[in-house]
N, C-alpha and C positions, 0 to 999 in steps of 0.2 A: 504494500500500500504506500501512496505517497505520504511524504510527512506531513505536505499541506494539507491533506484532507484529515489524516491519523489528527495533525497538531490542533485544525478546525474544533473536529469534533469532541474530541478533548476538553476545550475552552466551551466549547457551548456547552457544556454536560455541566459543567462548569460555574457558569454563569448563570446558568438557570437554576444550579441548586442553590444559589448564592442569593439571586433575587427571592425566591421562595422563600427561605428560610429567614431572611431581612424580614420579609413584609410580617409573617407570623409574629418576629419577637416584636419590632415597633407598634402591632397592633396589643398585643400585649401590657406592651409598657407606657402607649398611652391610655389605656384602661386602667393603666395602677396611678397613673397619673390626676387621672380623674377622680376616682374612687377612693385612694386614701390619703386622706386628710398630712395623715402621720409621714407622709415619704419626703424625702428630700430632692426635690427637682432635679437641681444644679449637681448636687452628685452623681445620684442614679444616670441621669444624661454623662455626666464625667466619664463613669464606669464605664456606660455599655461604649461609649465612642471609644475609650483606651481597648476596649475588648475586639472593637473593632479594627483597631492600629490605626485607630486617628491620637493624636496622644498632642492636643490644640491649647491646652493651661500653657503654655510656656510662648505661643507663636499668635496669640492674639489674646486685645483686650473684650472681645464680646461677650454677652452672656450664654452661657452652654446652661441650656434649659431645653425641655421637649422641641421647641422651634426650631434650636439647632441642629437635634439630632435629627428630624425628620428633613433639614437642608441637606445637610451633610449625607446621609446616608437614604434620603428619598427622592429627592425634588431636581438636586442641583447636577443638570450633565457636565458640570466642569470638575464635579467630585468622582473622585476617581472610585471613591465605594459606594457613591449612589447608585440605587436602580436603574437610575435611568440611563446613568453611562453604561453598567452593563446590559441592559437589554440593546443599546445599542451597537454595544461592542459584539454580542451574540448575532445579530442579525448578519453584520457585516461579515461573521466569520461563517454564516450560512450562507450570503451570496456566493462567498467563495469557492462553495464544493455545492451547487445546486443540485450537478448533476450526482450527488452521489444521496441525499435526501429526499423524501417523496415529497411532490406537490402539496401534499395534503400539510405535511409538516415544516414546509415553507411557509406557503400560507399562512398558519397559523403563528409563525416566527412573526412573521411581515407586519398580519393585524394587530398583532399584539402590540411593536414598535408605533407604528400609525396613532394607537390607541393613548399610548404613552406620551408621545410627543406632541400630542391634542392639545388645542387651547382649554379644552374641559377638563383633560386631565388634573389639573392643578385647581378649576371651581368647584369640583365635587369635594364634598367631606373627606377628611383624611383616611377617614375607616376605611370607605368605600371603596376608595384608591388603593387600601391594601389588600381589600377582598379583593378587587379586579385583577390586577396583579395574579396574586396566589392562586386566583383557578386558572389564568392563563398560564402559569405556569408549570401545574396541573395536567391542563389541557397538552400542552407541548409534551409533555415528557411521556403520557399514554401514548400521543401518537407516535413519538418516536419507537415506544416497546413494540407497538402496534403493526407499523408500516416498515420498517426497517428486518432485514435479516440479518439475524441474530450472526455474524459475521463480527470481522476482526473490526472494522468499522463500528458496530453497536457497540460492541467492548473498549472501544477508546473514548465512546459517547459514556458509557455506562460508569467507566474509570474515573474519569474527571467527575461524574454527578456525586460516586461515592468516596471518593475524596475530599470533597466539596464538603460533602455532609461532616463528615468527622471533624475538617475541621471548625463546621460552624458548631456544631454541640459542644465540640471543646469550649469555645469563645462564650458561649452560651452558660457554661457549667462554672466559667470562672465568675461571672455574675454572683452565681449564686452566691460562690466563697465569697466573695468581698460582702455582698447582702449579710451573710451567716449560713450558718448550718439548722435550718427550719424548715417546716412542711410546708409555709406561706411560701417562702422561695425558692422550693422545690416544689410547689405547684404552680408559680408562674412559668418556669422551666420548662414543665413537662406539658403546658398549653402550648406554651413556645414551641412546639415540637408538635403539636398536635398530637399528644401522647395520654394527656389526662384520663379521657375517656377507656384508653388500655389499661392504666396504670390501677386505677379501682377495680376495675374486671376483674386483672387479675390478683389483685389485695384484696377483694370483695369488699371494699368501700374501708380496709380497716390499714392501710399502711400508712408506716409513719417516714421522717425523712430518710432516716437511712433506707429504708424500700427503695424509697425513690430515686437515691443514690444509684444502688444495687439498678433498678432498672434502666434507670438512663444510662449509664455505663458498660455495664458486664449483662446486662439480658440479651440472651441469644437470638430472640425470636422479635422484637420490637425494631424496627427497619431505620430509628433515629438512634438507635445506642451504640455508645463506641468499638465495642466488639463486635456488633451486627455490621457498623460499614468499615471496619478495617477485617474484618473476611469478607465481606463486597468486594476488596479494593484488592483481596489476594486472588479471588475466584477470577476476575479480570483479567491479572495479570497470569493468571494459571492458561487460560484461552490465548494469551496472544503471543504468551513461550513456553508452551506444556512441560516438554523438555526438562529446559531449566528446575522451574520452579518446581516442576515434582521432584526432581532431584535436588532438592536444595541449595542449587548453586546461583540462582539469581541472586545479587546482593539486594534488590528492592524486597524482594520479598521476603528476605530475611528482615529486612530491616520493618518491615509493614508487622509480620508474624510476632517479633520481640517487642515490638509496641504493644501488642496485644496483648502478649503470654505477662507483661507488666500490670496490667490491670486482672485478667480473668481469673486468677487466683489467688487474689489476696479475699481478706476475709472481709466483711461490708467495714468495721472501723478502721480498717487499716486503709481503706480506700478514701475516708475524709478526708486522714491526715495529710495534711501538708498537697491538699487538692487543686492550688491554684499551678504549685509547681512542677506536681503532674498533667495537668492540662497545658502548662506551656510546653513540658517536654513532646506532649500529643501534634501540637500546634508546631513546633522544629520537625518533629518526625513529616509529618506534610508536608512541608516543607523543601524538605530535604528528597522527598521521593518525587514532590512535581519535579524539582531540578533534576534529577534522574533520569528521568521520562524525557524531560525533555534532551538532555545531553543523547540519549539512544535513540528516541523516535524522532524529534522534532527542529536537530540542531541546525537543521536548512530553512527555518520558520522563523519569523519574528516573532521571538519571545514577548509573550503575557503571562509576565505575573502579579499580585498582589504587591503593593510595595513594601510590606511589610515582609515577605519571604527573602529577600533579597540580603536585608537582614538578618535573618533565621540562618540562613545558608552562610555568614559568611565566618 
């Protein structure tokens, strides 16, 4: 496969699980904003921006309040972590390889951008804007399961989406740390995720934080927890060098595997402790394997990365 298409679709898997999972936590965190009296604006904003590797106390005097984080990370296409730079950074990297994408999931890339870049976009209620979003994003990511054959091509789609994930739940989890270790902030968390509704099921309405811990981290079966997409992110790389990786000699996937084996078996308290420092090590590990990926598959492409990785890797 070319690298342009392999490196494409990679970046759109990418950016689409990045949009998604944006719009979830902002819808979230303007509901805690709303609703509790007791929160602290200007920090909670502080936090989730540094979690998102904007790190803005030092390089302006504005106020970092809800407004900024929904600039920053919503609104503004000159922000490099906004939605809306990446859905347009998606789009452009799906013109690239049309032909190797269906109609159907072009399309749907195109209206989406269209939709976003709308003078309405920005008059509709904030909320709205982030449900539009999130089913569009949604929407894109079935049609790709959907119309795509499950080829070395879906799996480089498939790679970057579960990479993506892992590392927004890290960035997500370290919220919590800074919040505390409680049920209140490990059930915004696990909304954040679209997890809640799981998370009761199967506690039967009776788990406490460390449950929640245990699930969003090391549960097998739940499609946002950390051992769920760092084996995503191995079964990927198992399909595009069987070879290797069943033989243990890929070094990504060793390196993906010993992220894991780090977390899946410690005991639930031993998994709090000192959980911002494990989630950055989570957050280097992805790091470290896009730059991988990229060095093997992609090094004839112009690099996209996060500018925060850049960092991480050096």
């Amino acid at each position: 496969m070319l690298s342009r298409i392999a490196g494409s679709l990679f970046w759109i898997g990418r950016y689409l699980e990045r949009a998604e999972n944006i719009s979830r936590i902002l819808e979230v965190k303007l509901q805690q904003f709303t609703e509790d009296p007791t929160v602290d604006e200007q920090a909670a904003s502080a936090s989730l921006l540094g979690a998102m590797g904007l790190e803005l106390g030092e390089h302006t005097d504005e106020l970092i309040d809800g407004s900024a984080v929904m600039r920053y990370l919503w609104y503004d296409p000159d922000s490099d972590s906004s939605v809306r730079a990446m859905i347009a950074a998606m789009r452009q990297s799906a013109r690239r390889i049309r032909e190797t994408i269906s109609p159907e999931l072009w399309e749907a890339i195109n209206t989406t951008f269209n939709e976003i870049f709308s003078s309405s976009f920005t008059a509709i209620r904030p909320i709205a804007s982030l449900q539009l979003v999130r089913l569009r994003c949604v929407q894109i990511a079935g049609l790709a399961s959907q119309t795509m054959v499950h080829d070395e091509a879906y799996h480089f789609f498939s790679l970057g989406q579960s990479l993506e994930r892992v590392d927004m739940t890290s960035r997500l989890i370290s919220t919590v740390a800074v919040e505390g270790n409680n049920l209140v902030a490990w059930t915004r968390a696990l909304r954040a995720v679209g997890g809640y509704h799981a998370f009761t099921r199967t506690y039967f309405g009776e788990g406490d934080y460390l449950d929640a811990t245990r699930f969003l981290i090391v549960d097998r079966r739940f499609p946002h927890s950390l051992v769920y997409g760092l084996q995503a992110v191995q079964d990927s790389l198992g399909e595009l060098d069987p070879i290797n990786v069943k033989a243990r000699q890929d070094p990504t996937a060793r390196l993906v595997g010993r992220t894991r084996s780090r977390m899946e078996y410690l005991d639930t308290p031993e998994l709090v402790q000192g959980l911002t420092a494990r989630m950055e090590q989570v957050q280097i590990a992805c790091a470290q394997v896009s730059a991988e990926l990229t060095q093997r598959y992609f090094a004839s492409t112009e690099a996209s990365i996060w500018h925060w990785e850049v960092m991480a890797c050096d």
